[in-house]
C-alpha positions in Angstrom: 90.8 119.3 108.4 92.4 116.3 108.8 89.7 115.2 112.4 86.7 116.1 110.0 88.2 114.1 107.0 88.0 111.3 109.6 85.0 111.4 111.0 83.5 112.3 107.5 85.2 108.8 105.8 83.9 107.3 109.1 80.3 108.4 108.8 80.4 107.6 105.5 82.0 104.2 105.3 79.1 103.3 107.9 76.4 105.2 105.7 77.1 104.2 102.4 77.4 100.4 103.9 73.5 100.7 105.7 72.5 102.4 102.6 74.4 99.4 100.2 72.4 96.3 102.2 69.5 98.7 101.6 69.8 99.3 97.9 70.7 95.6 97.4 68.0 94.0 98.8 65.6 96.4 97.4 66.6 97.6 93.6 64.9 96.2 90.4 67.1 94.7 87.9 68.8 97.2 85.5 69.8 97.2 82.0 73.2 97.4 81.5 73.2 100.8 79.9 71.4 102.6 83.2 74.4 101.4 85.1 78.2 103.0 85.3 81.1 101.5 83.7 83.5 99.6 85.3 86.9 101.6 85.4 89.8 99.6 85.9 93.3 101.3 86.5 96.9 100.1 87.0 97.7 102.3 90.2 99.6 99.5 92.0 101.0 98.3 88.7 98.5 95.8 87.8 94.7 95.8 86.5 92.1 96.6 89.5 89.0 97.7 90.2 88.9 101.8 90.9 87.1 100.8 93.6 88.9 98.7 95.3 92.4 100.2 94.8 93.8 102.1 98.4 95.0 105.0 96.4 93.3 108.4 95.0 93.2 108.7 91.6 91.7 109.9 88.9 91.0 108.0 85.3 90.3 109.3 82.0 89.4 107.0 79.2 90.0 107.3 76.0 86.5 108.0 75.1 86.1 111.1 77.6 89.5 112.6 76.2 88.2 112.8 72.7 84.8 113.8 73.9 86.3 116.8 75.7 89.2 117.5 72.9 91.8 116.9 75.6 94.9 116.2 73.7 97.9 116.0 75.2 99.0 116.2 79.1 98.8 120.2 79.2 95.2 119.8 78.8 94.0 116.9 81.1 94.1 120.2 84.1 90.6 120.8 82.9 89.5 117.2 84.1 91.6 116.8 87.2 91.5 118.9 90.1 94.4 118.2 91.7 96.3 118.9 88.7 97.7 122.2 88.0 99.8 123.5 85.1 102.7 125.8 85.6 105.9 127.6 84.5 107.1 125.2 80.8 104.4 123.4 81.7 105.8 121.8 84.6 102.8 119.6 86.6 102.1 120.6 90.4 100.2 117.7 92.2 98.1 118.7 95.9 100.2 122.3 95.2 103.5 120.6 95.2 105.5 120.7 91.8 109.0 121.5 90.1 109.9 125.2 91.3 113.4 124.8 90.3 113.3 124.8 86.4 117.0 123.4 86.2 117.5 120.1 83.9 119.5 118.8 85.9 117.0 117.6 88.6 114.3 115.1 88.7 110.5 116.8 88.3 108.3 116.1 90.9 105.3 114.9 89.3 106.7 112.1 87.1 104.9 110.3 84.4 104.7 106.8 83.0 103.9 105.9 80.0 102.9 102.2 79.1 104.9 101.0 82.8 108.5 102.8 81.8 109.0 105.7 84.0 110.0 109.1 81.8 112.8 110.5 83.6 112.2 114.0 81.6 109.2 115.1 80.3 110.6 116.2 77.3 110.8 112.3 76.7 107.3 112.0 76.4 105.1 111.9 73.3 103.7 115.4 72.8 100.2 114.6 71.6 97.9 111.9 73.1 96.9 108.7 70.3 95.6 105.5 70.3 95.4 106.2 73.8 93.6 103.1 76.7 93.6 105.4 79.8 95.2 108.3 81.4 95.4 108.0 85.0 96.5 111.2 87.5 98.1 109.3 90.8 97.9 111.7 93.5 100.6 112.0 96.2 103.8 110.5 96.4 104.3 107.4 94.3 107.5 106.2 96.0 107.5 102.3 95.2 106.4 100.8 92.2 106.4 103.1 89.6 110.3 102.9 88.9 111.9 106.3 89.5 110.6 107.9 92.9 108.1 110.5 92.3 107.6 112.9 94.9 104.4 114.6 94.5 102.2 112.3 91.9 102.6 110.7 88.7 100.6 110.9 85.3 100.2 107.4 84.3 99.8 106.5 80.2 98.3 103.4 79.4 98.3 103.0 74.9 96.5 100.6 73.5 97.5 97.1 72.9 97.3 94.4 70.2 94.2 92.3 70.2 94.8 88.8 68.9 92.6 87.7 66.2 91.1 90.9 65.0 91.5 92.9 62.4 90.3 96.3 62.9 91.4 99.9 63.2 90.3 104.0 63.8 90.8 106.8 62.3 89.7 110.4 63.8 90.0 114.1 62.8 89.5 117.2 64.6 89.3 120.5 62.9 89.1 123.4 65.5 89.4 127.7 64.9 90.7 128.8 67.9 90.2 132.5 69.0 92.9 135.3 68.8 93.9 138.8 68.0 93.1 139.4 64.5 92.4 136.2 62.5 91.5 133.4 64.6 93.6 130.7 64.4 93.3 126.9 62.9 94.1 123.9 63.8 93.9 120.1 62.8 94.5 116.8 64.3 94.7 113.3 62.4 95.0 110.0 63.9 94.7 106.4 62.9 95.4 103.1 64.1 95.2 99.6 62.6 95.3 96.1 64.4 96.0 93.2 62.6 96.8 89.3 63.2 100.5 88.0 62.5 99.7 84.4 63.6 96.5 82.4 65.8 98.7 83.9 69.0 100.5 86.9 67.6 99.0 90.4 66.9 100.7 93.7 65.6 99.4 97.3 66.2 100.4 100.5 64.4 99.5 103.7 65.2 100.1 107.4 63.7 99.6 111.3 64.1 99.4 114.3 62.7 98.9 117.8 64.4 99.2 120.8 62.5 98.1 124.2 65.2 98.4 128.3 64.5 100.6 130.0 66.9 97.9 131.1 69.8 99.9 134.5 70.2 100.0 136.9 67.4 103.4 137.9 66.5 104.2 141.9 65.4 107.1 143.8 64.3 109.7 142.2 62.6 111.0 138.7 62.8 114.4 137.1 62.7 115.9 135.0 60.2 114.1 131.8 61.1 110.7 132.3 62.8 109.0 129.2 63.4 105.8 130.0 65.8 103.1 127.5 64.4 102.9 124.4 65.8 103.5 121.5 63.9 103.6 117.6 65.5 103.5 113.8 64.5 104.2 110.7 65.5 104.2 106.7 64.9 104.1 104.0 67.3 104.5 99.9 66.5 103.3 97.1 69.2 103.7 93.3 68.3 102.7 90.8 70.8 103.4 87.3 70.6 101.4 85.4 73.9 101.6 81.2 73.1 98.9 79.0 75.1 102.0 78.6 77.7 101.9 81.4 80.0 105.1 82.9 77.7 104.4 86.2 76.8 106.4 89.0 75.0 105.3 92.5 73.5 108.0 94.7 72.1 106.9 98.4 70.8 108.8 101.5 69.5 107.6 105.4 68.3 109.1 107.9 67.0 107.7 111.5 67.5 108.8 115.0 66.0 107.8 118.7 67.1 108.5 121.7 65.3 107.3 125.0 66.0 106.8 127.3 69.6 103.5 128.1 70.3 101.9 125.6 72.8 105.3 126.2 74.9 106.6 129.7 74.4 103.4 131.5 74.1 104.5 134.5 76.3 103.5 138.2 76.6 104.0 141.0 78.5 101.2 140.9 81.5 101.9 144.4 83.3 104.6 147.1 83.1 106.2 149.0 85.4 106.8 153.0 85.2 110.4 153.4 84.2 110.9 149.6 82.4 113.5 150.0 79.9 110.8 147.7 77.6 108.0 150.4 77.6 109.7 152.2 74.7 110.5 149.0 72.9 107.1 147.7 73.2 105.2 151.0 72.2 107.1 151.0 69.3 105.1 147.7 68.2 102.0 148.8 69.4 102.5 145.6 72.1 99.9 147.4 74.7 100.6 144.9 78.2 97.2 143.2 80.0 95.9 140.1 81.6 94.0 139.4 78.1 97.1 140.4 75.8 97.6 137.6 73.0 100.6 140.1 71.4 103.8 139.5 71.3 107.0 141.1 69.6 110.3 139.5 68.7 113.7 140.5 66.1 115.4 137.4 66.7 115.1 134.1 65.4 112.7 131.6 67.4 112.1 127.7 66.7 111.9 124.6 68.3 112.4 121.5 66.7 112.3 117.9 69.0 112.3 114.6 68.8 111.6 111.8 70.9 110.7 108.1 71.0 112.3 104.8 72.1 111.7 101.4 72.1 110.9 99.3 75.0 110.7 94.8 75.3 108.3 93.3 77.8 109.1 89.9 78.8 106.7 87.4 81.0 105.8 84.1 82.3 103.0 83.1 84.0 103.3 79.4 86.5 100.9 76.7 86.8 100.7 78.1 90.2 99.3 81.9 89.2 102.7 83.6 90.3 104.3 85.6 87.6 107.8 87.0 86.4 108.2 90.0 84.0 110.9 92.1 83.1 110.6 95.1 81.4 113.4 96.6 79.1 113.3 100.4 77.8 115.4 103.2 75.8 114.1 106.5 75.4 115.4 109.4 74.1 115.2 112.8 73.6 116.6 115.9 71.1 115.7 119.4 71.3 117.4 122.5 69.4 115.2 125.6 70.5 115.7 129.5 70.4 113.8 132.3 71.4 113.6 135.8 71.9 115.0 136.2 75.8 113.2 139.9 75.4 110.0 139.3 73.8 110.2 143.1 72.5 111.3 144.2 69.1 114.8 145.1 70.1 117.9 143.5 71.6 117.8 143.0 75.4 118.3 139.4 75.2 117.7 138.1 71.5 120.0 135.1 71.9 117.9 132.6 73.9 119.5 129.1 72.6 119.6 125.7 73.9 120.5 122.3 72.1 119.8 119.1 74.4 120.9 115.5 74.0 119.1 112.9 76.5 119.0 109.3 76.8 117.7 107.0 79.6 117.8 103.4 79.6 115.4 101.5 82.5 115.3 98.0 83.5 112.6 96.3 85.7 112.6 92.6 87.1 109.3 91.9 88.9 107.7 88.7 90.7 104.1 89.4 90.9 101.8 87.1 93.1 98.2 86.1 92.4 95.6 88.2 92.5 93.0 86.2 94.4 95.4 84.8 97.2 95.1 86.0 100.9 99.0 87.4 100.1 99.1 88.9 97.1 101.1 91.6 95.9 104.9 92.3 94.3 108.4 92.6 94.3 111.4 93.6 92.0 114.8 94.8 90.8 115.0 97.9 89.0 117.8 99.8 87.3 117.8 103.6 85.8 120.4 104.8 83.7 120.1 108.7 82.2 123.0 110.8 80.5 121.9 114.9 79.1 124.4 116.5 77.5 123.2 120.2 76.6 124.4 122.9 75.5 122.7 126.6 76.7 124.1 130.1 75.6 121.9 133.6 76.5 123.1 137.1 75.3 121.8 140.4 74.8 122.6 144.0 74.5 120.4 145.6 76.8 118.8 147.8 74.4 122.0 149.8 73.8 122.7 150.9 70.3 125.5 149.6 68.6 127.6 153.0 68.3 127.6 152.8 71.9 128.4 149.5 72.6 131.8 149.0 70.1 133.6 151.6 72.7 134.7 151.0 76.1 134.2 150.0 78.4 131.4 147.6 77.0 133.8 147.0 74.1 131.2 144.7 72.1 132.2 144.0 68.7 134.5 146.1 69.2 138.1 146.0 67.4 140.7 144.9 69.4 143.3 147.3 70.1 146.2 147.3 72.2 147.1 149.9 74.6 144.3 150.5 77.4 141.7 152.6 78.0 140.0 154.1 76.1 141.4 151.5 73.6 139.3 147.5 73.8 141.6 145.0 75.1 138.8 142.2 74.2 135.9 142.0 71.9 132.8 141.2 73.7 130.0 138.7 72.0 127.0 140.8 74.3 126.8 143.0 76.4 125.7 140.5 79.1 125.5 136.4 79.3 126.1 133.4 79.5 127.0 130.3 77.9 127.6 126.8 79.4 127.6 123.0 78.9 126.0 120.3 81.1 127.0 116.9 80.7 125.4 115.0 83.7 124.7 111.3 84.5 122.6 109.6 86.7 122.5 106.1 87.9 119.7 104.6 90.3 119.5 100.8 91.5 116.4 99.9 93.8 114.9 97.3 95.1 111.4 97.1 96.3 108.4 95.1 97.4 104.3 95.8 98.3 102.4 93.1 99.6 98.8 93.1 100.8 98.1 90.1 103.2 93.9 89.4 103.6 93.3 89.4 107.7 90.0 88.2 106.6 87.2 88.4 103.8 87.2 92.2 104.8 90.4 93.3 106.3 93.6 93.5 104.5 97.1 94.8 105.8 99.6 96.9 103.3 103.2 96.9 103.4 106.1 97.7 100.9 109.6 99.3 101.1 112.2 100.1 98.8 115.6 100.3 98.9 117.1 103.2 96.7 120.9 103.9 95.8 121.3 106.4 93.6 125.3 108.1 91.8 125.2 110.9 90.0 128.0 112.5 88.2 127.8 116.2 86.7 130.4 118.3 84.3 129.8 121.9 83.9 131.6 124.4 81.6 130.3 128.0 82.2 131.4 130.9 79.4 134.1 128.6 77.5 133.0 129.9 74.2 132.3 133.7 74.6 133.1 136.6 76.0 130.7 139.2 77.9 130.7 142.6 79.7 128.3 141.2 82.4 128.6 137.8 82.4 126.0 136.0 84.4 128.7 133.5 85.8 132.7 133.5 85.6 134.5 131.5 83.5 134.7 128.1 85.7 135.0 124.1 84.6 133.3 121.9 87.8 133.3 118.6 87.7 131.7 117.1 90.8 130.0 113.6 91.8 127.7 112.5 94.6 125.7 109.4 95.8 122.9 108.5 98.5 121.1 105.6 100.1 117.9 105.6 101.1 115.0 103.5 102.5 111.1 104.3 101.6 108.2 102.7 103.0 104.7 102.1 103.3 102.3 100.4 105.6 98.2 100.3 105.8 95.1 98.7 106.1 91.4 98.6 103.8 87.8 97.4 105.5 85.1 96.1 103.1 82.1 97.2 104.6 80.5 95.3 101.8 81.6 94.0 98.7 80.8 97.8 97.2 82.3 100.3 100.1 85.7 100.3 101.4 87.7 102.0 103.6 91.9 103.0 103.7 94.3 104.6 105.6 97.8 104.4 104.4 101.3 105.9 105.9 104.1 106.4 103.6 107.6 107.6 103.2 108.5 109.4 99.8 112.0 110.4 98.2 112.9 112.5 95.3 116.5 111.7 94.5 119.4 114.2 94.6 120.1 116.7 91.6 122.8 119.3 90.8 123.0 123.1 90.4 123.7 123.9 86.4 124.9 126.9 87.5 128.1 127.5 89.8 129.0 131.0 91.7 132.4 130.5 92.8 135.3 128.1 91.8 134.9 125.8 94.5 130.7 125.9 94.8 129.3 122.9 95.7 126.7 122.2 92.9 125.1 119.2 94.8 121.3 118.8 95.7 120.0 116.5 98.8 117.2 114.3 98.0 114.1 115.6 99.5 111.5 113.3 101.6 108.0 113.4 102.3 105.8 111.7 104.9 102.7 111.4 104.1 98.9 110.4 105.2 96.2 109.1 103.3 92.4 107.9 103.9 89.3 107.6 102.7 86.4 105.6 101.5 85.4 104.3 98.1 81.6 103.1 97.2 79.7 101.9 94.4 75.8 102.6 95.5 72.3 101.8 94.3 73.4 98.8 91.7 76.3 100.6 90.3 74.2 103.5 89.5 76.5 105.6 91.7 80.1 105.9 93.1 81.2 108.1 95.5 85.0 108.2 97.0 86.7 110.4 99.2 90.1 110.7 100.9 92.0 112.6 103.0 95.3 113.8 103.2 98.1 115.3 105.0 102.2 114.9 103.6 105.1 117.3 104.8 108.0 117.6 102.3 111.6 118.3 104.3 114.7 119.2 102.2 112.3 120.4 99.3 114.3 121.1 96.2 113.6 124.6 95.0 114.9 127.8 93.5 116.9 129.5 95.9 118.4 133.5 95.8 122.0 134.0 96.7 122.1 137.4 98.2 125.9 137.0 98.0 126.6 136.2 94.3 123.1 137.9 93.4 121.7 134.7 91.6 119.5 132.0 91.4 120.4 128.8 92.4 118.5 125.4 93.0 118.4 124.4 96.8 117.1 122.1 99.5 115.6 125.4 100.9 112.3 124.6 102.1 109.9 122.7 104.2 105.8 122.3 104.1 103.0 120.6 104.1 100.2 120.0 101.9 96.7 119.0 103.3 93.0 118.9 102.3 90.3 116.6 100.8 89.5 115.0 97.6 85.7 114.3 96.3 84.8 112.2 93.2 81.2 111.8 92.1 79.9 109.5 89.1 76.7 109.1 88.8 73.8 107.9 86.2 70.5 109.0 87.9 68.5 108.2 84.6 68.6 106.2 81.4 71.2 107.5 79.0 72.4 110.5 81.6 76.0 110.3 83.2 76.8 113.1 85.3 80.2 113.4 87.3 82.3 115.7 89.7 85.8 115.5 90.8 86.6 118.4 93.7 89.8 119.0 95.4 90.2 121.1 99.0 93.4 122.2 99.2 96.1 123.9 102.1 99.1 124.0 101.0 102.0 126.2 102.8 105.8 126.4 103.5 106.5 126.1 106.9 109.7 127.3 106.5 111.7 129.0 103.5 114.8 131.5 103.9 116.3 132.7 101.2 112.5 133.2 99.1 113.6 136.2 96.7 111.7 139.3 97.3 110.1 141.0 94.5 110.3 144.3 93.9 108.7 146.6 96.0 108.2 143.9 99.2 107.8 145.8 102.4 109.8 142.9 104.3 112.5 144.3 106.3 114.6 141.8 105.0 114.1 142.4 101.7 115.8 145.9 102.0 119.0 144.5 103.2 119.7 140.8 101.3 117.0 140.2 98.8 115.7 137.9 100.3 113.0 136.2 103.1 111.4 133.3 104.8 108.4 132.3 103.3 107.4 130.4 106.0 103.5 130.0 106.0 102.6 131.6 102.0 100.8 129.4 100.2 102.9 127.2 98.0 102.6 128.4 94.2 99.7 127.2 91.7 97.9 125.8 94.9 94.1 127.3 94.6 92.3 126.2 97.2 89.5 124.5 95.8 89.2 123.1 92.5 86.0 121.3 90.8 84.8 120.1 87.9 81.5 118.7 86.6 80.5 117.0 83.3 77.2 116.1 82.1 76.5 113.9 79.0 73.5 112.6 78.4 72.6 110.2 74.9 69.2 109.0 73.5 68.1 107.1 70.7 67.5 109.2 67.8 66.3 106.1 65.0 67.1 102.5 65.3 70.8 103.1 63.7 71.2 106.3 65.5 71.4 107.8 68.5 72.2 111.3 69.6 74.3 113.0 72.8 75.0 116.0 74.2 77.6 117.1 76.9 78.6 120.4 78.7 81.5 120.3 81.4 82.4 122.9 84.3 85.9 123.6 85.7 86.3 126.3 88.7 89.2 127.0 89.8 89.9 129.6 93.2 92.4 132.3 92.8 96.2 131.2 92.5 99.4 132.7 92.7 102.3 131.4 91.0 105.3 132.6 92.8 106.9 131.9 96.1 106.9 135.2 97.3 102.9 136.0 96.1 103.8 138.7 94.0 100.6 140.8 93.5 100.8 141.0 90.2 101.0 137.3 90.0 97.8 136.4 91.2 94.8 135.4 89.0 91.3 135.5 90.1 88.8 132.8 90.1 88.0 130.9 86.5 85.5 129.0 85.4 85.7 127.5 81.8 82.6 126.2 80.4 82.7 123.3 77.6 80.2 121.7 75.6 79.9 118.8 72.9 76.5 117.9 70.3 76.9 115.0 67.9 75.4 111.5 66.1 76.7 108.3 66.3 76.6 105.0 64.9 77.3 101.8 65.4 81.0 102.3 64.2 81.2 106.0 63.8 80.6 109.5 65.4 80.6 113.4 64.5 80.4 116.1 67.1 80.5 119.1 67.6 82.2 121.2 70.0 83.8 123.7 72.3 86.5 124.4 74.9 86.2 127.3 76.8 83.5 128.5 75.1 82.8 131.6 77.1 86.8 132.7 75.8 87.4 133.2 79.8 91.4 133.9 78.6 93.7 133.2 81.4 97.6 132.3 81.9 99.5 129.2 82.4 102.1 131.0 84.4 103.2 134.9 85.5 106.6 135.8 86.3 108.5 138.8 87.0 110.1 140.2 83.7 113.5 139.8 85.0 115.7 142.7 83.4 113.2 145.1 85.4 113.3 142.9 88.0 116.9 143.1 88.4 116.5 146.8 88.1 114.0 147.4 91.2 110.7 147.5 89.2 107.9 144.8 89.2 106.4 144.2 85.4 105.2 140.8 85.0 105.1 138.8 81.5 102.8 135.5 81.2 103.0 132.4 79.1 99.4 130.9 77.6 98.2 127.5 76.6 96.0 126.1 74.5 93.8 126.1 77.0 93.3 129.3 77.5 91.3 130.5 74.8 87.9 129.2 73.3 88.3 126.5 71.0 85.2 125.6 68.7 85.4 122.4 66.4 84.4 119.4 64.9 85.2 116.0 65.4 84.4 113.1 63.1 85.7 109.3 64.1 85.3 105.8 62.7 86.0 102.3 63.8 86.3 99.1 61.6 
């Protein structure tokens, strides 16, 4: 793959340059509305050209997000191919992702939001406004994007002030979304308004509100507090101040709240097997399992309220000489208090599903940035990371067992304590089985790093940057200090445990300028995902720590802008083997899960982007992604129920070496097409329909069958006026209602008991979506 991608970048690097002179010596002069848009992103921490950027990634604007009702970072999947969504929405990037769902680790594709790194998701803001750019970096980002991440990086660029201007937006989008029964509604508000402080000082304010029907349709009874719609809003404040002296300073701040679970917990049962102690349960609902089942039951509470924001300061200073200092200062936080029903039936397996998490981080960045237009240009810095969670996580059940039987012994839940033995209780249990823990962990991370690109001549340029990472962690874990169970998931235990690492990441490359509008790269880099605990430990004296795991990676391609901007055309190549990967383990010996560096593999393939405007007013694009990704080697993959492995029959458990890694289909593709035309001198219409296919995908280690989905494809569309400073549309997501899952897992009660049912968790996504949008500017 890797040979072909070579000779294919090769071929056409040499092409596109014959085909370049060609055009430019040929074309007719264009207006500027028969010509692509200039897309600048900040891949390598500064404004550049797509095009002239050694990296592969992909841009949204703000304008296509709102076009395609793309509203928060679940939802971008549908316009980036190498972007797939899986279990609590957790981001895989070129098949590599989070596949140990712990806390207490760093995810592997990270995300950036207005240049702070967001050590947890969770962090984030949950609904995209007032939004510049979205950009997905692809592959390791290991140097200048503050916290390593490992596999890519989702890159948030807001709007900023303008000075001088006073102006603003506001734009709604009302949408019925289809379901079981009574389709569901939802709405969406945002404004923003920019306004002048002083001649050199601007301050911008923006706001949200996002009010959604749960997408599953609850049945049965509820528990005392049942909070499944979605409701969401938000505020954010920027104020620069830039004098005429190369002083600059912007300081911002939002606050964001969430309430509800749908969007998050929108699971069902998939499959059952014969014999699952849920069948009964379920039928007594009317919850009837399938790939296309939107039902769900529950008799315990469920809610989820968060909150998140921070506050970040941006200091700079810009020489007579074009050099440049900045420091960036940041806080963000996060608070979650969430419970669900562990069972998803109507009866009590697992009804206590509870966790209440504190999070802070604190970052600081110190960065010397050279000129642009030099023949060395490029960066270097300081940068500090500071992060403390505290949470607090308690699950019990009672297994379906009635309560008569229960209160005696031996399960002796609720049960009156009375001395004297059997078949007297000693102890009154909370549940039947679980557990109940606290986390308190803190991480601290000091680096230094540095990326310079040094101009050979007019068309060659070197790359070279390397980081220096230290990073101290420090965990405290308290497992079943506050209840008592008959099948406790872990003993009573207090850990308290610390470790620290060193370690040195690098890159190095090269980029050819055919002509000014095709260039070539090949780049070679070092990645690092920093270490991480267990938050669960088996035996008093477990060793809950985590290695860092490292990558080495390969990328080239070639990126073109042909026929006088009236086409663009990049491709790359790439090829990056992860060692030490951080994934969820199982522990034949304690019979548990636990989070380890248990895996190697590589990820390889190719990536296609096509933009192109072939006539006046039309726009068409394509972004495709060829993907093999495989472990090369993975004991201790859990087996699922009914694997033939011989393995399996003895411990559990099996190497995985050379399964494809989960939610890695191998090819991936989408198309939009918009096309706009003059409709009266103060109007002018468009129209749009997009195309995303996706191969089939598995999304566990072990390729479960009845985790596998088929192919998709998931059709969209948009119709609408426009103005000079307003626009309504209308449109639809998914329109052919092609309903399909974020994410299948074994249901694990069964699981534990020998049989393979499956439950699945939707997204918004997943269903068709029809609405309409209306938006003004002033």
């Amino acid at each position: 793959m890797l040979q072909s991608a070579s000779i294919l970048a090769f071929t056409l690097g040499s092409a596109t340059s014959a085909l370049a002179q060609s055009a430019g010596g040929t074309a007719p002069s264009l207006a500027s509305g028969d010509t692509l848009d200039e897309i600048v992103v900040t891949a390598q921490r500064r404004p550049e050209r797509l095009q002239t950027v050694p990296v592969s990634v992909t841009a949204l604007s703000a304008d296509s997000l709102i076009e395609r009702g793309l509203n928060d970072q679940t939802q971008i999947t549908l316009a980036a191919p190498s972007l797939q969504l899986g279990k609590e929405n957790n981001f895989t990037v070129r098949g590599i992702g989070t596949l140990a769902f712990a806390g207490t680790i760093d995810p592997s594709v990270a995300q950036a939001i207005d240049e702070v790194n967001i050590g947890r998701s969770l962090a984030a803001p949950p609904v995209f406004y007032d939004i510049a750019q979205v950009e997905v970096l692809n592959g390791p980002q290991g140097l200048l994007f503050g916290k390593n991440a490992s596999a890519g990086l989702v890159n948030i660029g807001t709007a900023m002030p303008v000075l001088g201007e006073t102006s603003g937006s506001v734009d709604l989008e009302g949408v019925s979304r289809s379901r079981p029964g009574s389709n569901g509604k939802g709405l969406i508000a945002r404004a923003a308004l920019n306004v002048p402080v002083t001649s050199d000082s601007a301050l911008r304010i923006a706001a949200f509100h996002s009010s959604q029907d749960a997408l599953t349709r609850h049945v049965g009874g509820k528990g005392a507090k049942y909070e499944d719609d979605l409701s969401q809003s938000g505020i954010r404040a920027k104020y620069d101040y830039m004098p005429d002296n190369g002083f600059s300073l912007r300081l911002q701040g939002d606050y964001n709240k969430s309430a509800g679970i749908s969007g998050f917990y929108d699971g069902t049962f998939r499959s059952m097997a014969a014999g699952s102690v849920n069948t009964g349960p379920l039928a007594a609902d009317g919850v009837v399992p399938g790939k296309d089942n939107l039902v769900a039951a529950a008799d315990a509470p469920a809610y989820r309220n968060l909150r998140n924001g921070g506050a970040q300061a941006s200091l700079g200073y810009e020489f007579a000489n074009g050099w440049s200092i900045n420091n960036i200062a940041a806080w963000r936080f996060f608070k979650m208090d969430q419970q669900i029903d562990g069972d998803t039936t109507g009866q009590n397996a697992a009804n206590l599903n509870h966790n209440n998490t504190r999070y802070d981080q604190f970052s600081n960045e110190l960065r010397l940035v050279l000129p642009q237009d030099e023949k060395l240009t490029g960066q270097a810095g300081l940068y500090y990371f500071h992060s403390k969670i505290d949470t607090f996580l308690e699950i019990g059940g009672d297994n379906f067992f009635p309560p008569a039987m229960l209160a005696g012994f031996p399960f002796c839940v609720g049960a009156m304590v009375t001395p004297g033995g059997p078949p007297n209780c000693s102890v009154s249990n909370d549940f039947f089985l679980g557990i109940d823990k606290t986390i308190v962990q803190s991480t601290d991370s000091y680096a230094a790093f540095g990326q310079l690109t040094y101009a050979v001549t007019d068309q060659l340029k070197l790359i070279a940057g390397a980081r220096v990472t230290r990073d101290e962690l420090s965990i405290d874990l308290g497992q079943n200090q506050l209840r008592n169970y008959f099948a406790p998931f872990a003993s009573k235990q207090l850990y308290n445990q610390s470790l620290d690492n060193t370690d040195f990441s690098y890159k190095a490359g090269l980029q050819y300028e055919f002509t000014p509008n095709v260039m070539a790269y090949g780049t070679y880099a070092r990645g690092y995902k920093g270490p991480g605990f267990n938050d669960v430990g088996t035996s008093p004296d477990f060793d809950l720590s985590i290695r860092p795991e490292t990558s080495k990676s390969f990328e080239a391609g070639v990126k073109s802008t042909l026929l006088d901007r009236r086409l663009m055309l990049n491709v790359s190549a790439f090829h990056t083997k992860f060692s030490n990967y951080q994934t969820q383990s199982f522990d034949p010996v304690v019979r548990t899960f636990v989070v380890a560096n248990g895996a190697s593999l590589t990820s390889k393939g190719i990536e296609l982007s096509i933009n192109a405007k072939p006539l006046h007013g039309l726009t068409i694009g394509n972004s495709t992604t060829i993907l093999n990704s495989k472990f090369d080697d993975f004991p201790g993959a859990q087996c699922y129920p009914g694997q033939t492995t011989p393995s399996c029959a003895t411990n559990e458990s099996f190497n995985a070496g050379g399964l494809r890694s989960p939610s890695s289909p191998k090819f991936t593709t989408t198309t939009n097409v918009s096309y706009e035309t003059a409709v009266s001198n103060d109007l002018t219409g468009f129209i749009g329909a997009d195309w995303y296919h996706r191969s089939s995908i598995n999304f566990l280690i072990s390729q479960a069958p009845g985790a596998h989905v088929g192919a998709i494809d998931v059709l969209g569309a948009n119709i609408g006026v426009k103005g000079d400073n307003w626009r309504v549309a209308l449109f639809c997501k998914n329109c052919t209602n092609e309903v399909y899952p974020n994410y299948i897992d074994l249901e694990s009660g069964d699981s534990i008991a020998g049989l393979a049912s499956y439950v699945q968790q939707f997204g918004f996504n997943s269903v068709r979506t029809v609405g309409v949008q209306l938006g003004l500017t002033f």
